[in-house]
C-alpha positions in Angstrom: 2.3 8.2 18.2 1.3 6.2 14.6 1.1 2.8 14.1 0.5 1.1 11.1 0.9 -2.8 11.0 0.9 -5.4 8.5 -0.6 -8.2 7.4 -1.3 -10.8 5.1 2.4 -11.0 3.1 3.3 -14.9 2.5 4.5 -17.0 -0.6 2.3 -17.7 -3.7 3.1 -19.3 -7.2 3.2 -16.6 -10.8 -0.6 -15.9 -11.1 -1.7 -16.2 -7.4 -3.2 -13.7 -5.6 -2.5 -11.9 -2.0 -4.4 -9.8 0.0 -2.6 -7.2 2.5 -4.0 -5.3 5.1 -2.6 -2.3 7.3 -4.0 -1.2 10.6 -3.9 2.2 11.1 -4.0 3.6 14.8 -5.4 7.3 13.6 -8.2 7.3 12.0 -8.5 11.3 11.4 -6.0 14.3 10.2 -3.8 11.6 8.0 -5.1 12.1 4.3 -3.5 9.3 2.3 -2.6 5.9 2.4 0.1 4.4 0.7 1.7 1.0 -0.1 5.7 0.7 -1.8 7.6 -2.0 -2.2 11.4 -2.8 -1.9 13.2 -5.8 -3.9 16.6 -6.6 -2.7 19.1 -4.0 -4.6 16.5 -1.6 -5.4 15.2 1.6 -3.9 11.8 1.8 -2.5 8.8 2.0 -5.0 5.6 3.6 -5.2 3.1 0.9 -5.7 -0.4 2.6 -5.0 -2.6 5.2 -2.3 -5.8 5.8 -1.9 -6.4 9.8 -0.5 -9.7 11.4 0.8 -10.5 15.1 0.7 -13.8 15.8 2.9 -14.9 18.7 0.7 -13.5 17.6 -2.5 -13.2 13.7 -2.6 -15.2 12.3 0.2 -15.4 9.0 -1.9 -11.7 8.9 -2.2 -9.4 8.4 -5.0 -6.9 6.0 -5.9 -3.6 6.0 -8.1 -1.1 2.7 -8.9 2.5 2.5 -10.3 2.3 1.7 -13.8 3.9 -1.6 -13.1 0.7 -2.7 -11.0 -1.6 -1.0 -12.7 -4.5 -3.8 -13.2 -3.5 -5.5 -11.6 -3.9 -4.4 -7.5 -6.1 -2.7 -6.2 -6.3 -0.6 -3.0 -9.3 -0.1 -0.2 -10.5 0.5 3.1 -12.8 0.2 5.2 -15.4 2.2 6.2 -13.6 4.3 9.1 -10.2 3.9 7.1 -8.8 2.3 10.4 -7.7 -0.2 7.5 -6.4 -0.6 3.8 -6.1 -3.5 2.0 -3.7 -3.8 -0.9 -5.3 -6.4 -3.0 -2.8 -8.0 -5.7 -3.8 -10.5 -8.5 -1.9 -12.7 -11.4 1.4 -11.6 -9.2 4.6 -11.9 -11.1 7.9 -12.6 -9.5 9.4 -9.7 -10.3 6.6 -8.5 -7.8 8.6 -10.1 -5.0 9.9 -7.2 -2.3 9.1 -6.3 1.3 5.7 -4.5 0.9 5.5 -1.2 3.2 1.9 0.6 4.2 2.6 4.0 4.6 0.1 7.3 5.4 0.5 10.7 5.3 -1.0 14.1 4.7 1.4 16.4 2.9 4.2 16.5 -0.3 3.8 14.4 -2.9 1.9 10.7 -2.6 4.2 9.6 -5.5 7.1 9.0 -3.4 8.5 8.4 0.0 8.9 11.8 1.3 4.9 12.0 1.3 4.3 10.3 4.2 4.6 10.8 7.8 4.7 7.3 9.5 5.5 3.6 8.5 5.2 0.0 9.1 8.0 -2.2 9.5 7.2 -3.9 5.9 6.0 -7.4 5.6 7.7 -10.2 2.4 5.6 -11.1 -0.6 7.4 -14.1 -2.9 6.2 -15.1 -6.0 7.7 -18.2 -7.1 7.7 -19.2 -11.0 
């Protein structure tokens, strides 16, 4: 019914930069948009969303993972059809399979929520 597709992973060196971007087949009803990552042995991690509230927050609002925090930053476009995860001075421990994500209920912190996924695209960061 959802679809949400990836783009933009690849390989870059410590202090490179990425850009992702997730298509998003509805546009209405689905409140938040999330991006996680998952490094081999590790669960999957909360990395950032953006969320919009017609009434309350038509400008959106956006939260990040300590562990990113100043370093990514999340957007959209104008009819949220996309959101880009943008990520700067990348570490490797920032290497993972990165995972857009949307939703519209629980809690935006962690995996349970969000309502539909994307099959996750690699990010390596090489030192």
């Amino acid at each position: 019914q959802v679809q949400l597709v990836e783009s933009g992973g690849g390989s870059v060196q410590t202090g490179g930069s990425l850009r992702l971007s997730c298509q998003v087949s509805l546009r209405t009803s689905i409140l938040h948009r999330g991006w996680f990552r998952q490094a081999p042995g590790k669960e999957r991690e909360f990395v950032g969303v953006i969320t919009w509230n017609v009434i309350t927050r038509p400008e959106g609002t956006a939260y990040y993972a300590d562990s990113v925090k100043g370093r990514f930053t999340i957007s959209s476009d104008n009819g949220k059809n996309t959101v880009f995860l943008q990520m700067d001075s990348l570490k490797p421990e920032d290497t993972a399979v990165y995972y857009c994500a949307a939703g519209y209920g629980g809690s935006y912190y962690s995996t349970s929520g969000y309502n539909y996924w994307g099959q996750g695209i690699q990010v390596t960061v090489s030192s």
